[in-house]
N, C-alpha and C positions, 0 to 999 in steps of 0.2 A: 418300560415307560410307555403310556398309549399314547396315540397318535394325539389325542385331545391337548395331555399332558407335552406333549415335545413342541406342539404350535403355541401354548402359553410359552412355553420359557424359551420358544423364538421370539417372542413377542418382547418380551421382557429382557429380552438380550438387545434387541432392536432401541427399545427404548434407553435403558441404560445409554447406546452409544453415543447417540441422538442429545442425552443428559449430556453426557463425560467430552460432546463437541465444542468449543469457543463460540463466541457469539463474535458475527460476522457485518460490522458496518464499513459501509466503500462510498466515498466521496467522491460522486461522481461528477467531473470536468467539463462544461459544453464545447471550452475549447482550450488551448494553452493559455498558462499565464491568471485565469479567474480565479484563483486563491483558494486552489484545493488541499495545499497542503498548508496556507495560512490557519484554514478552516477545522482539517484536524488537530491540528497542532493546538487549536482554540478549546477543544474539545477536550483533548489532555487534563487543560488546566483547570476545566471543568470537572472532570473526572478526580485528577488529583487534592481537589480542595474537598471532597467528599469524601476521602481516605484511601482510594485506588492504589495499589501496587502497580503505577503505567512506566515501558521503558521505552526507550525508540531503538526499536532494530534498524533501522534504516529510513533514514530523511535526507534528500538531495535538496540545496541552498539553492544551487542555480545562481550562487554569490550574491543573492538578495540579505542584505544585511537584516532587514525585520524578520525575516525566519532564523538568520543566525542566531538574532537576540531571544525569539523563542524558545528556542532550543538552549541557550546557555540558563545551567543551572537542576537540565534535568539529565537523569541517568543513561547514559547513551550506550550500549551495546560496542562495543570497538568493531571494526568491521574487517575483514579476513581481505589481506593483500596478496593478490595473483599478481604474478607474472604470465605477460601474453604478448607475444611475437615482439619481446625487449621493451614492453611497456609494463611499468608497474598499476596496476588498476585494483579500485578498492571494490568488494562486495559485501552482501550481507553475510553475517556470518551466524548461518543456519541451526549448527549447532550449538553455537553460545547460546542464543535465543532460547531455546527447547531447556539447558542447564539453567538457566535463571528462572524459566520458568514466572514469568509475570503475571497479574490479573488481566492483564493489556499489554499488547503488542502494538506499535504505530511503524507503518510498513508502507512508505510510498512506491510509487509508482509499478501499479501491482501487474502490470505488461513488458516490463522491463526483460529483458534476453541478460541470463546469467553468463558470464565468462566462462570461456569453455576446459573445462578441468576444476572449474573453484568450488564444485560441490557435487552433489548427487542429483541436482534438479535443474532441464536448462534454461525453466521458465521462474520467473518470482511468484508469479500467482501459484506453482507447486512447489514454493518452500511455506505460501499461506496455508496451504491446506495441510501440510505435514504440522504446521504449527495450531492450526484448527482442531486437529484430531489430537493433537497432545494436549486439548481440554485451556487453550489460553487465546483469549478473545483476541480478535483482529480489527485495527481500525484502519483502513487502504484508503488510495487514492487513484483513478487512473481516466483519463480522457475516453470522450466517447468515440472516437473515430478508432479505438484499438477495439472494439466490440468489434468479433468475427463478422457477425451478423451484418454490420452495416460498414466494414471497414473498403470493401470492394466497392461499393457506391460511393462513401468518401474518396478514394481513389479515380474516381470515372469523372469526380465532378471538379478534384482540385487539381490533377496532374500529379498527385505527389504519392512517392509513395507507402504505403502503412503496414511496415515490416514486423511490430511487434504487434499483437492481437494475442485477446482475451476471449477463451470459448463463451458463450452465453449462456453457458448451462452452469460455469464458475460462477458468474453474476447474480443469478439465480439462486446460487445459496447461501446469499446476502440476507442474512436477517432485517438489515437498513438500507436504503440507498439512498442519500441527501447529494440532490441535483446543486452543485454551485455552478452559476451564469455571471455574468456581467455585460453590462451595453457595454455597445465599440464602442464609448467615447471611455469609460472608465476604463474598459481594458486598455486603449490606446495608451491612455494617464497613466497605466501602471508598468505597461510595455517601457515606456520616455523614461519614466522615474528608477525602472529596474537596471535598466544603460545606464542610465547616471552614475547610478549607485554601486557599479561594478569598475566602473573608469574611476568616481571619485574617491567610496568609502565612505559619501555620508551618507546618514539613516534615509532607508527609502519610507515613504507614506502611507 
């Protein structure tokens, strides 16, 4: 093979892979609480009424009754139960995911710290990417204050501190990024109504 010949069919190997990748949108959070996984979850059912094969590998309620309701009805991935230091705790369950094999994956909280032993990856944004390269699209969600880049100046200016973080070069091979915000007075309103709605059980707004 000449050399001309071997940088064509790297080329072509390249792109192929680049093909055979998921398509990668992240719903990105200005703060907790502004309705980012409302938002995907909106998305879904967009998706779905256009014929999508979408599952949800993993969605946290946060005991918000209106994303409960969202999610009842679609096909949900069961989730792989660890044990850790005599706590039973649920995770995603990485290789169901990969076996079903979806058109769409809906994968919250893509900075999340996996349970230590419950899989092969100890970050969730690298079970996205394990499930990116297996060719099946990813729709995430994750606050901006877990971005590497800006999480130590979050840290300097609110005292608190931001344990799980997302490299920026992960974000970066976001095909989409849709910024969800809310004014303090709406977040406030949905802060009040999500307490409510976990003391009472009824539908939040």
């Amino acid at each position: 093979m000449s050399a001309a010949t071997a940088v064509e069919a790297d080329a072509a190997d390249a792109a192929d892979a680049v093909e055979a990748a998921g398509h990668f949108r992240i719903y990105l959070g200005a703060a907790a609480g502004v309705g980012k996984t409302y938002a995907m979850l909106s998305e879904r059912r967009r998706r779905r009424e256009r014929g999508a094969d979408v599952v949800v590998g993993f969605v946290e309620c946060h005991g918000r009754r209106l994303t409960e309701d969202m999610i009842e009805g679609l096909e949900v991935i069961p989730r792989k139960a660890v044990e850790y230091r005599g706590t039973r705790l649920d995770e995603m369950d990485l290789d169901a995911v990969l076996r079903r094999k979806p058109k769409i994956a809906l994968i919250d909280e893509l900075a999340h710290t996996n349970v230590p032993g419950s899989g092969r990856h100890d970050k969730r944004w690298q079970d996205v990417l394990e499930i990116l390269d297996a060719g099946i699209d990813v729709i995430t969600t994750v606050n901006i204050q877990h971005l590497e880049s800006i999480a130590d100046e979050v840290e300097h200016m609110t005292g608190a501190k931001v344990r799980e973080r997302v490299p920026d070069w992960v974000v970066r091979k976001a095909d989409q990024i849709e910024l969800v915000d809310s004014s303090p007075e709406q977040l406030r309103r949905r802060m009040i109504t999500a307490t409510s709605t976990r003391r009472t059980g009824s539908p939040a707004l």
